[in-house]
LOSE-924988 format. One record per residue (C-alpha): residue number from 1; residue in one letter; x, y, z. Coordinates in steps of 0.25 Angstrom, whole numbers, plus 5000, padded with zeros to 4 digits. Layout:
<torzas>
+-----+-----+------+-------+------+
:   n : res : east : north :   up :
+-----+-----+------+-------+------+
: NUM :   A :    X :     Y :    Z :
...
+-----+-----+------+-------+------+
</torzas>
This chain:
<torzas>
+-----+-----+------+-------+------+
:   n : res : east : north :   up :
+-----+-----+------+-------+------+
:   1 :   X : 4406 :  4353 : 4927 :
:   2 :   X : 4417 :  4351 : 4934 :
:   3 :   X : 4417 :  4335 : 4932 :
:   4 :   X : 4418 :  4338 : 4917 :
:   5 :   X : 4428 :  4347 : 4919 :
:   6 :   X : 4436 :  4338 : 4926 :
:   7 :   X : 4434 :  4326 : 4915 :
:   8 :   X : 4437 :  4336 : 4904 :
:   9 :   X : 4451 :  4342 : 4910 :
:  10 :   X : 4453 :  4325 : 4913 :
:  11 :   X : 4453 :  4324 : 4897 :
:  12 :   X : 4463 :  4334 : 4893 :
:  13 :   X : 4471 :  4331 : 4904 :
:  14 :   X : 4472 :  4318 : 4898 :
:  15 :   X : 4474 :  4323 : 4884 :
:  16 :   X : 4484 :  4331 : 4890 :
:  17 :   X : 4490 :  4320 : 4897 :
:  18 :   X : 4490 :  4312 : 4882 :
:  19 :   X : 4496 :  4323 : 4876 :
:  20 :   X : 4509 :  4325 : 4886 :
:  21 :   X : 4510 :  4310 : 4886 :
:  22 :   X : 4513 :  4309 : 4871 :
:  23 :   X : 4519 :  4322 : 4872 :
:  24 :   X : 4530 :  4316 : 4880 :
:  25 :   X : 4533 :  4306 : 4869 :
:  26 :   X : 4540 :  4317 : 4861 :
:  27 :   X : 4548 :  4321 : 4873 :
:  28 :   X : 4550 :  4307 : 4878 :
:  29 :   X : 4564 :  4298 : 4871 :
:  30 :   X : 4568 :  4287 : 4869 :
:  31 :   X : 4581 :  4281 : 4865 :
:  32 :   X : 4584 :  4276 : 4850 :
:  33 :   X : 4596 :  4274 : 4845 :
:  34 :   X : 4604 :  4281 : 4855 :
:  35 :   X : 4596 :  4293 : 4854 :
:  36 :   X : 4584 :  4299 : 4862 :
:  37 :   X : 4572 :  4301 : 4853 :
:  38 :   X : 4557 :  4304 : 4858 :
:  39 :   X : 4548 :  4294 : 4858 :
:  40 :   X : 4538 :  4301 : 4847 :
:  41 :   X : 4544 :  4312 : 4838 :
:  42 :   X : 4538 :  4324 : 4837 :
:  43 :   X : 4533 :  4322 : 4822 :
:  44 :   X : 4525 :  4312 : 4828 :
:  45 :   X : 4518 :  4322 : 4837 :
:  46 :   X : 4505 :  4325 : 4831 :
:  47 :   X : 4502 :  4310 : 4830 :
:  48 :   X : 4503 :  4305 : 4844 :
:  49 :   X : 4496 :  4319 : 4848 :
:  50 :   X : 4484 :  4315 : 4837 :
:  51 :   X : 4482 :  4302 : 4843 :
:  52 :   X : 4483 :  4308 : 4857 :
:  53 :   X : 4471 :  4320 : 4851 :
:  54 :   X : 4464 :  4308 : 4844 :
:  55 :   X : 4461 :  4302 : 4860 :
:  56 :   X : 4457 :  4314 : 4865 :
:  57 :   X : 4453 :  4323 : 4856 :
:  58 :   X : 4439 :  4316 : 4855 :
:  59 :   X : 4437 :  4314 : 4869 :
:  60 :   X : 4440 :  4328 : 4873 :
:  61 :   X : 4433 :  4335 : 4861 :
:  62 :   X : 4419 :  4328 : 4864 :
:  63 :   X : 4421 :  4332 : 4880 :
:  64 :   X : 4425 :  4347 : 4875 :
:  65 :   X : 4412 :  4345 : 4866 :
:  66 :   X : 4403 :  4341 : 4880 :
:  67 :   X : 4406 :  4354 : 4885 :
:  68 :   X : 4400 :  4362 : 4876 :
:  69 :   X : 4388 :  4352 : 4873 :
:  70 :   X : 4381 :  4341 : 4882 :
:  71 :   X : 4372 :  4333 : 4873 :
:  72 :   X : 4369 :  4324 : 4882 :
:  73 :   X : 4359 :  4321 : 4893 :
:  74 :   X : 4365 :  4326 : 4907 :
:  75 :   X : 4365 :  4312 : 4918 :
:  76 :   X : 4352 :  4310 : 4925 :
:  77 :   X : 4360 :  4314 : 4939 :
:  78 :   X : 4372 :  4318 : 4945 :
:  79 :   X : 4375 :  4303 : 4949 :
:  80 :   X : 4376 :  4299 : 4934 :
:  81 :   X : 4383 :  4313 : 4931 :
:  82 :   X : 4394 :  4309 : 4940 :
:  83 :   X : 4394 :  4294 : 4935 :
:  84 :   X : 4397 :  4300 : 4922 :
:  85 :   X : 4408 :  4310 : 4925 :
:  86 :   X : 4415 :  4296 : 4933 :
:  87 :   X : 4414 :  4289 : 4922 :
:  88 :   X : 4419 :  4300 : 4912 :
:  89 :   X : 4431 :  4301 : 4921 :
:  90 :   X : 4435 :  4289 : 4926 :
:  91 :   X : 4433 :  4283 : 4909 :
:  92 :   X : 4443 :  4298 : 4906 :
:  93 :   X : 4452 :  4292 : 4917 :
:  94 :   X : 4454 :  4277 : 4911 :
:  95 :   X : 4454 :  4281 : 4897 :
:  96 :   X : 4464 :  4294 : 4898 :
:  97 :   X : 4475 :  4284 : 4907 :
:  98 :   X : 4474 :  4272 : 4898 :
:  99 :   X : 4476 :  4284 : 4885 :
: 100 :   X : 4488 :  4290 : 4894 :
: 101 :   X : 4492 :  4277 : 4896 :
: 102 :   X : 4493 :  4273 : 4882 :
: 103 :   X : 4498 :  4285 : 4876 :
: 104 :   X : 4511 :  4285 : 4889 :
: 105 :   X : 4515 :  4270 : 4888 :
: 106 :   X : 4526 :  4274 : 4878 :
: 107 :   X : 4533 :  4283 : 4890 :
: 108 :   X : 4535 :  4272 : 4899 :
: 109 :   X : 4535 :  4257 : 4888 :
: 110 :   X : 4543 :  4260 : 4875 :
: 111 :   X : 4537 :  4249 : 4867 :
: 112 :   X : 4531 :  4250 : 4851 :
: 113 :   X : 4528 :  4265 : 4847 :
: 114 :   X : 4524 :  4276 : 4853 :
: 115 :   X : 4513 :  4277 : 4842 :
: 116 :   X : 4508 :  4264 : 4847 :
: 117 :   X : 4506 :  4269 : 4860 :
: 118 :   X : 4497 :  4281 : 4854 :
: 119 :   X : 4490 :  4273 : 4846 :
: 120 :   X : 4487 :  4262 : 4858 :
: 121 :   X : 4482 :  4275 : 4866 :
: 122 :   X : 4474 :  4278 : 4856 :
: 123 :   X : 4467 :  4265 : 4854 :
: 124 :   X : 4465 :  4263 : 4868 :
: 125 :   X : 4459 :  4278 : 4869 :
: 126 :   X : 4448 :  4273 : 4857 :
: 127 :   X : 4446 :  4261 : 4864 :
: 128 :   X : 4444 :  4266 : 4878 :
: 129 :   X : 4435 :  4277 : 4872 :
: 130 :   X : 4423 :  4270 : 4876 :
: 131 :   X : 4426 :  4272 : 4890 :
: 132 :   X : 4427 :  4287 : 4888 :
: 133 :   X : 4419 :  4292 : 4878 :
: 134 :   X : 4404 :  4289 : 4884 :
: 135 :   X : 4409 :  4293 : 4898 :
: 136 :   X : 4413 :  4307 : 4894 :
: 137 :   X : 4405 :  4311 : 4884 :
: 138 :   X : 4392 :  4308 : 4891 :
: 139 :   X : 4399 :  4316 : 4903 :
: 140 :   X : 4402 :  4327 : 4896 :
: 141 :   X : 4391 :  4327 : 4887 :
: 142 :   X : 4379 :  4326 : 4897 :
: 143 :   X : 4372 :  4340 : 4900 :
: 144 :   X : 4374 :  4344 : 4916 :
: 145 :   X : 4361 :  4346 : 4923 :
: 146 :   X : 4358 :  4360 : 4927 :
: 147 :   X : 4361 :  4360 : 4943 :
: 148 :   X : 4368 :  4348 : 4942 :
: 149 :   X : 4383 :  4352 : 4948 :
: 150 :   X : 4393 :  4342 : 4943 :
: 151 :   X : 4403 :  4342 : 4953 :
+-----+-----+------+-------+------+
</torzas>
């Protein structure tokens, strides 16, 4: 239990991560005209957060769900178990940092609009989903053996 304890915290850690990263886009200025301004304006707030929620949300809702309900078929042995739970973690680990990545690089390169670089981490977390979406929701969603201790 602790293995999807851990995988889950990872998630919203990341989401959490996200969140902050395009947070800091209303905080962080630029100068035009003279003037400091922040990057994004605050009436463009819930957009960037919806994109952030519409990479997210899907992911996190359907691991919450696999808490509650395991409709599939729990790994013939520890062995595959812990296969699963690597490869959960180490696809979370490449798919959250290249997201991260995405949705940061208007911080550091102030090239085109900050709604491209939304819009570019959002494509890249639907294109990348393959990579992430098999992996957890067979971990989560496979039913734990009695006796078996999960580390």
């Amino acid at each position: 239990m602790r293995q999807r304890k851990t995988l889950t915290c990872i998630w919203f850690a990341f989401f959490l991560g996200a969140l902050l990263i395009v947070e800091l886009y209303f905080w962080h200025t630029v100068e035009v005209g003279g003037q400091r301004a922040p990057i994004a304006l605050s009436s463009g707030r819930a957009a960037i957060y919806g994109t952030v929620i519409s990479i997210y949300g899907p992911i996190i809702g359907a691991i919450i769900a696999f808490w509650f309900a395991r409709p599939f078929k729990p790994a013939p042995s520890g062995a595959h178990d812990a296969f699963r739970y690597k490869l959960a973690l180490g696809s979370t680990a490449l798919f959250n940092v290249v997201v991260l990545a995405m949705l940061a690089r208007y911080h550091f390169a102030q090239a085109g609009m900050l709604e491209d670089a939304t819009a570019s981490a959002k494509t890249m977390a639907w294109a990348l989903a393959f990579l992430i979406t098999w992996p957890n929701y067979f971990y989560f969603g496979s039913k734990i053996p009695q006796g078996r201790n999960e580390g």
